[in-house]
C-alpha positions in Angstrom: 59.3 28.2 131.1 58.9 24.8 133.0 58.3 24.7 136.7 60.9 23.4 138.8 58.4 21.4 140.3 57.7 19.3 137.4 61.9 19.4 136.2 62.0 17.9 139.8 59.2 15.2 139.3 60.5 14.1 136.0 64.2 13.7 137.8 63.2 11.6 141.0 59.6 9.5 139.7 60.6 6.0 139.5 59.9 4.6 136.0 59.3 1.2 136.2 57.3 2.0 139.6 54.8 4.5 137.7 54.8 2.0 135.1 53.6 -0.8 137.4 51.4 1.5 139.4 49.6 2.8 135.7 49.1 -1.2 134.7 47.9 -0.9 131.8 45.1 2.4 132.5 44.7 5.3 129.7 47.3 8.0 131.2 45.1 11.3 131.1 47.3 14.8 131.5 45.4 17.6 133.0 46.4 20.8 131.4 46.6 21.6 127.8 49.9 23.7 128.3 53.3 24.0 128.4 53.9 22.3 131.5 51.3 19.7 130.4 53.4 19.0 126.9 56.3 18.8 129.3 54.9 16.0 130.9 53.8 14.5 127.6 57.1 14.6 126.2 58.6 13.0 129.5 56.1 9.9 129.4 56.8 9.4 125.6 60.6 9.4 126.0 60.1 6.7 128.6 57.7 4.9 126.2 54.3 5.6 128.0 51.2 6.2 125.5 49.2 9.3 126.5 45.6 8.7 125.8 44.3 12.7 126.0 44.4 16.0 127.8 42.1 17.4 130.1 41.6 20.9 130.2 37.9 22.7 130.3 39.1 26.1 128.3 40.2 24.1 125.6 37.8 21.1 125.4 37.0 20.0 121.9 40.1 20.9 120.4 43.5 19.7 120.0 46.8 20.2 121.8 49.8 18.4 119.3 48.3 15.1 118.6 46.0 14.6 121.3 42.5 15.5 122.0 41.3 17.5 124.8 38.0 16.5 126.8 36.3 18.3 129.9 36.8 16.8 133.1 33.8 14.8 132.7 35.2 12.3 130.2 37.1 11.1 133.6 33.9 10.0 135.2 33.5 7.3 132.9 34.9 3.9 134.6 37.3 6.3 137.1 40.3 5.1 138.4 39.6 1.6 137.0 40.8 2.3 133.3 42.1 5.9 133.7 45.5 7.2 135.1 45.2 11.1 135.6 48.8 13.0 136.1 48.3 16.7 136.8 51.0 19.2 136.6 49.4 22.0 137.6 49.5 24.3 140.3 47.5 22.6 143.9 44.2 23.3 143.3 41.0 21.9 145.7 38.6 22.0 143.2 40.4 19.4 141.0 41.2 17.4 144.2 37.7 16.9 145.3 36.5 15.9 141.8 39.0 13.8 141.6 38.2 12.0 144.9 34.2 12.6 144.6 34.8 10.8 141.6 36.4 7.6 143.2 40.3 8.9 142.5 42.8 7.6 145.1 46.3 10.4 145.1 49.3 8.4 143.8 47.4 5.0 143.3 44.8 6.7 140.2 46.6 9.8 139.7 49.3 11.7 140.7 49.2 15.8 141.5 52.9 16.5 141.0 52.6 19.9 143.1 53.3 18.7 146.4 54.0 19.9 149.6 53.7 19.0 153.2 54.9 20.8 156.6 56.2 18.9 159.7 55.7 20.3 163.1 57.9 18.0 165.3 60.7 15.3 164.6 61.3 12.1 166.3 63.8 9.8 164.8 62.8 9.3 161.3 60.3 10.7 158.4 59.5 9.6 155.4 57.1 10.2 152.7 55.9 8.7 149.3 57.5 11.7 147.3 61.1 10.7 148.9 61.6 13.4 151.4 63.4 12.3 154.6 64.2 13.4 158.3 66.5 11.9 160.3 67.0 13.1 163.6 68.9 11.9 167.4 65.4 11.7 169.4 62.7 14.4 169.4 62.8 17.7 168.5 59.9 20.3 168.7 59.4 24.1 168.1 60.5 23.1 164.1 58.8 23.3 161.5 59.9 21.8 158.5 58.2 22.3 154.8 59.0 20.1 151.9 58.1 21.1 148.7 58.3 18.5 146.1 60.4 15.5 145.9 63.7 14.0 147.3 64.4 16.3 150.1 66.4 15.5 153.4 66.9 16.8 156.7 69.9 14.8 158.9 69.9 16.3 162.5 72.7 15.4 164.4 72.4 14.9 168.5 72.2 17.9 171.1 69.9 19.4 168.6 68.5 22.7 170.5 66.1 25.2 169.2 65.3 28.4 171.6 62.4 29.7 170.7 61.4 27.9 167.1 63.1 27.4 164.1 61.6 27.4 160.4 63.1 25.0 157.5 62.0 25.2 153.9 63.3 22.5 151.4 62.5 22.8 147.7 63.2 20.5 145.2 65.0 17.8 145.8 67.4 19.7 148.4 69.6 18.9 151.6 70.5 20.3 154.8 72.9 18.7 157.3 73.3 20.1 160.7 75.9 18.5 163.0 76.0 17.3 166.8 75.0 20.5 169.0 73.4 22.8 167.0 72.0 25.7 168.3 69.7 28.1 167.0 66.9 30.9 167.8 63.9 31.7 165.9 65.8 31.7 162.6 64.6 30.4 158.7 66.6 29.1 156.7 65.1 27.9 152.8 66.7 26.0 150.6 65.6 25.8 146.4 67.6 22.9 144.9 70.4 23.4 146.9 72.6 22.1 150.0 73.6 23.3 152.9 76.1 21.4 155.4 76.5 23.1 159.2 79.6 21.4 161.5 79.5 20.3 164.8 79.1 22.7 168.1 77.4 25.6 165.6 75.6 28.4 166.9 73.3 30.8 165.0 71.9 33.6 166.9 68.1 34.7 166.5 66.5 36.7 163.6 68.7 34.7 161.6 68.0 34.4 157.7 70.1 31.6 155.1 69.1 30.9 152.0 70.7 28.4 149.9 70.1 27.4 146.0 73.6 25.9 145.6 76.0 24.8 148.3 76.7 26.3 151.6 79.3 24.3 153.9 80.2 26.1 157.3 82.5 24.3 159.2 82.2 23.4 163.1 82.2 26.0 166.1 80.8 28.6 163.7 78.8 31.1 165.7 76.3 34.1 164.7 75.4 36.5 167.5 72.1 37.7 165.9 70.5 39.0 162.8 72.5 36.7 160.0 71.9 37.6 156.1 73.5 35.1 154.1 72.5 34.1 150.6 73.8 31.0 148.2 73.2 31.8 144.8 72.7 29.5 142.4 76.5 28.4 140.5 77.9 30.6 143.4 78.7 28.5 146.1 80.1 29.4 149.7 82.4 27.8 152.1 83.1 29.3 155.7 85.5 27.6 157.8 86.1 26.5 161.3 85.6 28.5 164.4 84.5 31.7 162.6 82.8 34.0 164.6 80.3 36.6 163.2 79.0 39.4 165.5 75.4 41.4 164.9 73.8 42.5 161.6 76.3 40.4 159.2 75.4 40.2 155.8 76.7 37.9 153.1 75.8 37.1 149.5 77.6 35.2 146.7 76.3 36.8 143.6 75.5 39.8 142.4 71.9 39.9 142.3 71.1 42.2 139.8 72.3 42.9 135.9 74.2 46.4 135.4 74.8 47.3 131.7 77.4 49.4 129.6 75.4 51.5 127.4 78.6 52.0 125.3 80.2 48.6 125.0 77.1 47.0 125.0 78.0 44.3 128.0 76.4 43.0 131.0 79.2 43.9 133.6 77.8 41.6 135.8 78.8 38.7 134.3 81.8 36.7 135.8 83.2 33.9 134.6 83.4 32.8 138.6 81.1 33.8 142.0 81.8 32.4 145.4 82.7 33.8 148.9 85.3 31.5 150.3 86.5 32.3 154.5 89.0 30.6 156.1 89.2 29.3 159.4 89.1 31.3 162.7 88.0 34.7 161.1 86.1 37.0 163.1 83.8 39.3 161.3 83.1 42.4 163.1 79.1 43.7 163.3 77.2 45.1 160.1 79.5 44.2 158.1 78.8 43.3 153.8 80.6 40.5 152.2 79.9 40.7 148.7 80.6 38.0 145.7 83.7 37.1 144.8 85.3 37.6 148.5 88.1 35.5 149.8 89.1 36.3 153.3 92.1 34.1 154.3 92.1 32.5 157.9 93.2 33.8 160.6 92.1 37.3 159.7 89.6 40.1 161.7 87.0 42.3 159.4 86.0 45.6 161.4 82.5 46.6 162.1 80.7 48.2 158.8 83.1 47.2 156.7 81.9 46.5 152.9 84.2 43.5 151.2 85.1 42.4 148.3 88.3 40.6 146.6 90.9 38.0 148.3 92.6 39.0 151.6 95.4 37.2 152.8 95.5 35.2 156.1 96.0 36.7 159.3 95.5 40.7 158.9 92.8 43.4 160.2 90.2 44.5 157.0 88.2 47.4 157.3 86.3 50.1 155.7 84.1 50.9 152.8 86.0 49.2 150.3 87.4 47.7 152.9 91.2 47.2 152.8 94.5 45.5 154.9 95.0 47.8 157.4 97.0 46.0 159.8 98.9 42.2 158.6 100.8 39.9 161.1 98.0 39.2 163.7 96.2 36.9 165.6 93.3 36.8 168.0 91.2 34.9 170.3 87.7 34.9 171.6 88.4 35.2 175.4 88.6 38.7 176.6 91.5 40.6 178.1 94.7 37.9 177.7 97.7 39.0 178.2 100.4 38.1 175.3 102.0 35.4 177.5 98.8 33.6 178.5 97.7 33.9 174.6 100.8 32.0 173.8 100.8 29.6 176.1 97.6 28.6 174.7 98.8 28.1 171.4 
């Protein structure tokens, strides 16, 4: 199986740019594998000529058409007629020979692993490998981890972090957090996904999202503590405006697992569809599931522990475990003790 890391080289490397940077050199691919034929088949489509492999467990033979050599072969003339791409795994062993041996990173050879972590933000990253932070002024007590290529970070103003916060992108992945964000020693990791947070969003500490496809919560969402939410990939979720989500909540969009039928021979699993889709202003009472394939409509309040799944309509009370429509013709509000008339005078 190929590594996303080198699926997400091969999409964001910049053709004529490698070809100019190369010039000419003998391109050397280090790793006589599948990862390494991956590569090779990449740089032929895009007319390259691959000169060898480089692998020391399997020097002296053949991998397709090409010879492999030890590392040694390398030392000959360097970075002056060689061009070494490796798509292995980070290792410091290959590093230093390549550098004791004269080899500048990304000018004589290119280790497509790649990652790098950023402790503090002021105004604007950017890297070689395309990944890109742009904040409203300085921000500390983050720490941001790209992983590979093409990444971006967009942090709107009033950006406030009690305690710290922790932000892994993988893989040519986005995250978007709009004007007054506030947050509290939470993570959030996202694998060749998105995520989009609205303005005046609050999420409260512990807090956990994790996003390979695309998340959009809309503005004056807030989390009192202790968020679980999970973005599957081809199972994408969208949370509204002004939802409000108590202690403990816990929200995923796909199944996670397989579960057979031993007599009809299926995956039951399988759906044709998975999402979790809430509408505006719901409130979603503490330790409470939302599973796949949930659609609560706006408007509407989940009790505490409930477990949900299916489409609810707008403006009713769920609970239980399945939850259900308990009560239907409702509204609410997030200020305490109103009386009806003041409620609707506010409307």
């Amino acid at each position: 199986m190929i590594n996303e890391m080198n699926k997400n080289w091969t999409d964001f490397v910049d053709i004529n740019k490698l070809r100019e940077t190369i010039n000419k050199r003998k391109i050397y691919i280090w790793g006589a594998y599948e990862q390494g034929k991956y590569i090779y088949d990449f740089l032929i489509k895009n007319k390259f000529s691959v000169s060898a492999f480089i692998d020391s467990k399997k020097c002296g033979n053949c991998f397709g058409d090409l010879q492999v050599y030890e590392p040694k072969i390398l030392k000959q003339g360097g970075g002056r007629d060689k061009f070494v791409i490796i798509p292995l795994t980070r290792r410091e062993e290959i590093l230093s020979f390549l550098n004791e041996n004269g080899y500048e990173e990304n000018s004589d050879y290119i280790y497509i692993d790649y990652d790098v972590t950023i402790i503090s933000v002021s105004g604007y990253y950017s890297d070689y490998n395309g990944n890109v932070i742009i904040s409203n002024g300085r921000i500390d007590c983050v720490n941001i981890k790209f992983t590979g290529y093409n990444n971006k970070v967009f942090i709107g103003s009033k950006f406030r972090v009690d305690g710290s916060i922790q932000i892994e992108l993988k893989y040519g992945s986005t995250i978007k957090f709009g004007s007054n964000f506030r947050c509290c020693n939470d993570y959030i990791y996202i694998e060749n996904g998105a995520v989009y947070l609205g303005d005046n969003c609050s999420v409260g500490h512990d807090s956990y999202i994790c996003s390979r496809e695309t998340l959009v919560i809309g503005n004056s969402f807030t989390v009192t503590s202790n968020l679980y939410l999970v973005c599957e990939k081809n199972a994408p979720i969208n949370i509204g405006n002004d939802c409000m989500l108590s202690d403990g909540i816990r929200i995923r969009s796909d199944n996670g697992h397989s579960i057979f039928d031993m007599i009809e021979e299926k995956n039951l699993s399988l759906c044709n569809e998975q999402y979790v889709k809430i509408g505006n202003h719901v409130w979603i009472g503490m330790a409470t599931t939302i599973l796949f394939n949930s659609d609560i409509g706006e408007g509407s309040v989940i009790g505490a522990n409930s477990l949900v799944k299916g489409e609810f309509p707008p403006n009713c009370i769920i609970a239980g475990n399945a939850a259900k429509v308990i009560r239907e013709n409702i509204k609410w509000d997030r200020r305490n003790n109103l009386k009806f008339n003041e409620f609707i005078g506010n409307l």
